[in-house]
DOKOL-19574 format. One line per 5 residues: number of its first residue (from 1); their letters; for each residue x, y, z of C-alpha. Coordinates in pm, 1 decimal. Layout:
! DOKOL-19574
NUM) a) X,Y,Z; ...
This chain:
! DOKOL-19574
1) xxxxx) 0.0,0.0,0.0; 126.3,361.9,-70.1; 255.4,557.6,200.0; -23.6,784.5,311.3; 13.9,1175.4,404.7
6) xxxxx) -19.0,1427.8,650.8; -201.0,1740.6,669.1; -396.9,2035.9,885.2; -773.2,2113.4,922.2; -823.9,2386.4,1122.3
11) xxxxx) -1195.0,2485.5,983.1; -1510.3,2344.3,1088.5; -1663.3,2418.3,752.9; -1393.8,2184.1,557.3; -1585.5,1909.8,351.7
16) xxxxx) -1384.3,1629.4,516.4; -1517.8,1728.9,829.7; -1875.6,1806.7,721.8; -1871.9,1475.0,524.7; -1722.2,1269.9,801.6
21) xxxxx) -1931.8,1427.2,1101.8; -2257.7,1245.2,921.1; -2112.0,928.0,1043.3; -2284.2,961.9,1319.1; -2593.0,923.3,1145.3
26) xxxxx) -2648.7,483.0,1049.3; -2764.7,627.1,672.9; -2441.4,798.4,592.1; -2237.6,505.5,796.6; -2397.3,242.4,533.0
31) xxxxx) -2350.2,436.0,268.8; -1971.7,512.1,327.0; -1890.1,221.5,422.1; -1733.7,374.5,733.1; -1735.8,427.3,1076.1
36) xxxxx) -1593.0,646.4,1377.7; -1442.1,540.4,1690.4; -1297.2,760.2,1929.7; -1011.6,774.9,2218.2; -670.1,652.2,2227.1
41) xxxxx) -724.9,321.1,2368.0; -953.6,244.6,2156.1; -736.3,365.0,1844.1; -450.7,93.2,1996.5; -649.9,-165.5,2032.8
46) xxxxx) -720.9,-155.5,1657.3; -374.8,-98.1,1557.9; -275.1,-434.6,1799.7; -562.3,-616.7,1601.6; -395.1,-504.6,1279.4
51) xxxxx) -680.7,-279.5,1182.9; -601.9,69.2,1065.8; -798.0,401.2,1003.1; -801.8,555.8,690.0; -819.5,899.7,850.8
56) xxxxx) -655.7,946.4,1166.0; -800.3,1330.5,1326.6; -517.7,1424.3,1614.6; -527.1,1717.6,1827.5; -223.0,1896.8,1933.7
61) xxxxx) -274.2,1769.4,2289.4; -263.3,1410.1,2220.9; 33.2,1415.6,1922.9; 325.1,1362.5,2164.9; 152.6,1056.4,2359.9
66) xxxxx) 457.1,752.7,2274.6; 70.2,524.8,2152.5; -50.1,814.8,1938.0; 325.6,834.5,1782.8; 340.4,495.3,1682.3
71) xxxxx) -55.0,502.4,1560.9; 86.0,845.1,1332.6; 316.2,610.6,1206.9; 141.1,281.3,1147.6; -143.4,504.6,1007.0
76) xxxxx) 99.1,647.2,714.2; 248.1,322.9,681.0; -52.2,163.7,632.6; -169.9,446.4,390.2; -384.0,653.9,576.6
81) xxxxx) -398.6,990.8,615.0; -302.4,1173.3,954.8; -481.1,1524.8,1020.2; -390.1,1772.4,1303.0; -652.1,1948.8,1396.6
86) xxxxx) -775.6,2165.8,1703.1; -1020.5,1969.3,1973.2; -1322.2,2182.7,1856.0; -1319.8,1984.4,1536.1; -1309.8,1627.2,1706.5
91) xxxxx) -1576.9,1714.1,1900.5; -1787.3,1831.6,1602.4; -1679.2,1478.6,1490.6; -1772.6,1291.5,1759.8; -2071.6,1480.2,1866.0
96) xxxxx) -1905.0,1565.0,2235.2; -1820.8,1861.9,2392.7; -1500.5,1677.9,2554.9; -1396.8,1510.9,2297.3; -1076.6,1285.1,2312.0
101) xxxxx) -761.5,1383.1,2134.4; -780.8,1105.9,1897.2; -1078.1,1014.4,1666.6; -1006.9,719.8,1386.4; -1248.5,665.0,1073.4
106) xxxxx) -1196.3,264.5,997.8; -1371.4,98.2,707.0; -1650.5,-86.3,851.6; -1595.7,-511.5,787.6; -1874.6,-714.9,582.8
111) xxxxx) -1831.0,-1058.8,784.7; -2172.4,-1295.0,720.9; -2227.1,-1605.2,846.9; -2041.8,-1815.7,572.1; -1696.9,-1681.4,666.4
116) xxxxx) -1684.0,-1756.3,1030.3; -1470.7,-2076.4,1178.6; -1713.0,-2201.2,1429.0; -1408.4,-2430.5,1533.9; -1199.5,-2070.1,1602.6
121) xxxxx) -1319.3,-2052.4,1982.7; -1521.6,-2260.2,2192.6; -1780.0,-1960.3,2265.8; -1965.5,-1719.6,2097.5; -2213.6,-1472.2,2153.0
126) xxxxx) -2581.4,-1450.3,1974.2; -2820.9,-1165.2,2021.4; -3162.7,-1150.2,1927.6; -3300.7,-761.6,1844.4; -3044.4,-614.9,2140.1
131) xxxxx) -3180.7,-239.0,2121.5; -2926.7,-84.1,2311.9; -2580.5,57.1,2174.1; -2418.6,12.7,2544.3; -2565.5,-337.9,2575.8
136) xxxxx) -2386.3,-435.7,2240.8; -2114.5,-304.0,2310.2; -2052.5,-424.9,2660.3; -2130.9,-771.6,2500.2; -1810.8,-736.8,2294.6
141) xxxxx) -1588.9,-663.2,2572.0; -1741.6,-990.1,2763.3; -1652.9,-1185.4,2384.3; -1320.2,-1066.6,2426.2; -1295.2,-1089.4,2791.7
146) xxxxx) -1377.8,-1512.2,2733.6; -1212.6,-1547.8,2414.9; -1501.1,-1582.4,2253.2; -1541.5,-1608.1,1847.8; -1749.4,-1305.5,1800.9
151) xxxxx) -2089.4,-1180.1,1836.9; -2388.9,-1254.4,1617.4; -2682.4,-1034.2,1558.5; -3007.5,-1147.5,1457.0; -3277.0,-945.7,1327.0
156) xxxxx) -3325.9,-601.8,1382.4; -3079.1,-530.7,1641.7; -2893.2,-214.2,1693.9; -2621.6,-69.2,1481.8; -2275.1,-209.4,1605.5
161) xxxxx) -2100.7,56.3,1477.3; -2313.0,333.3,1601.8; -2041.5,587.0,1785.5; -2199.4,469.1,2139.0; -2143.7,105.8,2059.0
166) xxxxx) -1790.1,140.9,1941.0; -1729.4,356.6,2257.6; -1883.9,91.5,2492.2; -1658.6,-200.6,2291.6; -1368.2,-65.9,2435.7
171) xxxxx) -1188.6,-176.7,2182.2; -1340.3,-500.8,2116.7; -1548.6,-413.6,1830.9; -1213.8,-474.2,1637.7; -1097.8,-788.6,1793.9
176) xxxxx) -1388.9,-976.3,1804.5; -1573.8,-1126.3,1445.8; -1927.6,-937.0,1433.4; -2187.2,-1034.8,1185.3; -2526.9,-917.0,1143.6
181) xxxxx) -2775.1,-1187.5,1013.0; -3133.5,-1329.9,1021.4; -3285.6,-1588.9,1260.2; -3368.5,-1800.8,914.7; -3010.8,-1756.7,791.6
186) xxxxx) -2867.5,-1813.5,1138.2; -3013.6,-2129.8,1262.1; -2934.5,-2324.4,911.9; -2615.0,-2247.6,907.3; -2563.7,-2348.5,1299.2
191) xxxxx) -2719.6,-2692.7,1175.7; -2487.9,-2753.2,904.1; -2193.8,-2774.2,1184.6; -2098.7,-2852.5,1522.4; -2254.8,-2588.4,1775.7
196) xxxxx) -2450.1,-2657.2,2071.8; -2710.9,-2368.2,2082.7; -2816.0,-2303.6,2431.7; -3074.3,-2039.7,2514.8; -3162.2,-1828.2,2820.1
201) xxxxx) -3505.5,-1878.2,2870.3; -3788.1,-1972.1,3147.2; -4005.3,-2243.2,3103.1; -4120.8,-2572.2,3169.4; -3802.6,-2720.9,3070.8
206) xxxxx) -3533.1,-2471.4,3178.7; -3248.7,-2582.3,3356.9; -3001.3,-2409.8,3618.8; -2760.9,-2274.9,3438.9; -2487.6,-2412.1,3627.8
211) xxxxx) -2656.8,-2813.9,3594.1; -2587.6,-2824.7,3217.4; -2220.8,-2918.5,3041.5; -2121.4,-2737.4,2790.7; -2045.4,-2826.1,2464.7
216) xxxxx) -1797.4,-2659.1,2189.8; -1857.6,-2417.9,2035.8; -2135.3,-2345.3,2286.6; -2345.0,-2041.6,2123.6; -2549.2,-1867.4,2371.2
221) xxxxx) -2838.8,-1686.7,2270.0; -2951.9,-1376.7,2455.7; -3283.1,-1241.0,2371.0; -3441.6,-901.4,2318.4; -3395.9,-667.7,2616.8
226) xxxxx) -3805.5,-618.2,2723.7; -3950.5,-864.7,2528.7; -3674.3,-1176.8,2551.0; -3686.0,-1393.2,2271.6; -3968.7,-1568.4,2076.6
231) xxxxx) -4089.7,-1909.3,2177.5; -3987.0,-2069.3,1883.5; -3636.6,-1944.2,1906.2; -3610.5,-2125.2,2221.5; -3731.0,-2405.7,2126.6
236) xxxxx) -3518.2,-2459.9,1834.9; -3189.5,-2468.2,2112.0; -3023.9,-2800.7,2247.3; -3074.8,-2626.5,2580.7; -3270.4,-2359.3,2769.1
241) xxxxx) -3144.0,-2250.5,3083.9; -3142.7,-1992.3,3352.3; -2980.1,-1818.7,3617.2; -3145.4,-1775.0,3996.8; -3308.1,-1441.8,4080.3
246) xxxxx) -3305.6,-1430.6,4472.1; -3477.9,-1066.8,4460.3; -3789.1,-930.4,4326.2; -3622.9,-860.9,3996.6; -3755.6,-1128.3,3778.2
251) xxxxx) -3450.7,-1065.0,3475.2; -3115.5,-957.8,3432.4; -2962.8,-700.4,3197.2; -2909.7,-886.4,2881.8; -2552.1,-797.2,2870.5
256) xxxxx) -2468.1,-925.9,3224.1; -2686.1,-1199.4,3127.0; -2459.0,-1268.3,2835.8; -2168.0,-1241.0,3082.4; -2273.5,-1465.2,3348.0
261) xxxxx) -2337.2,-1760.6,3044.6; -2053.0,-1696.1,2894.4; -1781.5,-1709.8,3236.1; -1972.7,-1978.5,3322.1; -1875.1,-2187.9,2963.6
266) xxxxx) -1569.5,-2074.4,3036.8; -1505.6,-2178.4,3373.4; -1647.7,-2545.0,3254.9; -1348.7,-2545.8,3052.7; -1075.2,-2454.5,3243.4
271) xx) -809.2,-2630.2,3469.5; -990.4,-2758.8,3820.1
């Protein structure tokens, strides 16, 4: 790849900035092809994953940070372009009034069903219509925290790369495969493979969560936030479990929900 270049925005009116501020907006991310992810971390975590933006916005204040040096220079490397600019411009970008010194624009990944490894990790995430941004994106960091495969989203669920859920990945939103797919596309291609789908779920025949063994790839299924999943969802799985509720809450939050299934795979695996 060519070497990329650096240059200086300094107006809010330049057409970059107009034309890369409408990221925030799902339309304009589609039809770009694009998203926007903000903060150094996050930018690192990227670069460690081997994933590079094509723009790299850097305010003054952040340049001389040792991680932001070597992202300047992977960045050009990798054929990118590097633009100083003043924090009043990332936080046009961003949409916040503190904005951090580093915002990235990466080109978002088209990952369906078809090119995943199931046999990659012994884990992986499914979500059915997750609504919220911070839900999906706390559900990556759990993928990541496991070693899971990646997340799957069926139906209409929320933008992953929405600027909230890339914010609330932590990073994770580039380390961990992410594909966005139907429930009649999903469960097909689970079938054609080894996966033990295992849904969280009460009902007549739901089991503690902690009385089942796992098997890999275990794919655990978290449903819609209010509404959990449908009925027939569930009863496609191997397995429907679910966890105790000692108070008068009668769910969890479907990310710690996700979490709690997922350390709990993991746990069945490792070392005694």
């Amino acid at each position: 790849m060519a070497t990329g270049r650096r240059s200086r925005i300094e107006s809010l009116s330049n057409p970059l900035v107009k034309r890369m501020r409408l990221l925030r907006e799902k339309r304009h991310r589609r039809a770009e092809g694009l998203f926007l992810a903000e903060g150094l971390r996050i930018a690192t975590e990227a670069r460690e994953a081997g994933v590079l933006p094509q723009w790299l916005f850097l305010a003054n204040e952040g340049a001389g940070h040792p991680l932001a040096q070597t992202l300047v220079e992977a960045t050009l490397a990798g054929g990118g372009e590097v633009i100083d600019t003043a924090p009043a411009i990332l936080s046009k970008l961003s949409g916040k009034d503190n904005a951090q010194t580093i915002v990235g624009i990466y080109a978002e990944p088209k990952t369906a069903l078809a090119d995943l490894d199931r046999s990659a990790a012994p884990i992986w995430l499914v979500a059915e219509r997750l609504r919220d941004p911070g839900n999906l994106g706390t559900m990556l960091r759990t993928g990541d925290a496991v070693g899971a495969g990646g997340l799957i989203l069926l139906d209409e669920s929320t933008d992953p790369y929405a600027v909230e859920a890339v914010r609330a990945s932590m990073g994770a939103i580039f380390t961990q495969r992410l594909v966005q797919a139907r429930w009649e596309e999903f469960l097909p291609w689970l079938r054609s493979g080894p996966g033990q789908l295992v849904a969280t779920w009460l009902g007549d025949d739901t089991r503690d969560y902690q009385a089942v063994r796992y098997a890999a790839p275990t794919f655990i299924l978290i449903g819609n936030e209010s509404q959990g999943m449908p009925e027939a969802y569930a009863a496609a799985a191997d397995v429907r479990v679910k966890m105790p509720m000692m108070g008068k809450a009668d769910s969890l939050n479907a990310a710690v929900a996700a979490a709690v299934m997922a350390y709990e795979v993991l746990n069945q695996r490792r070392p005694s």
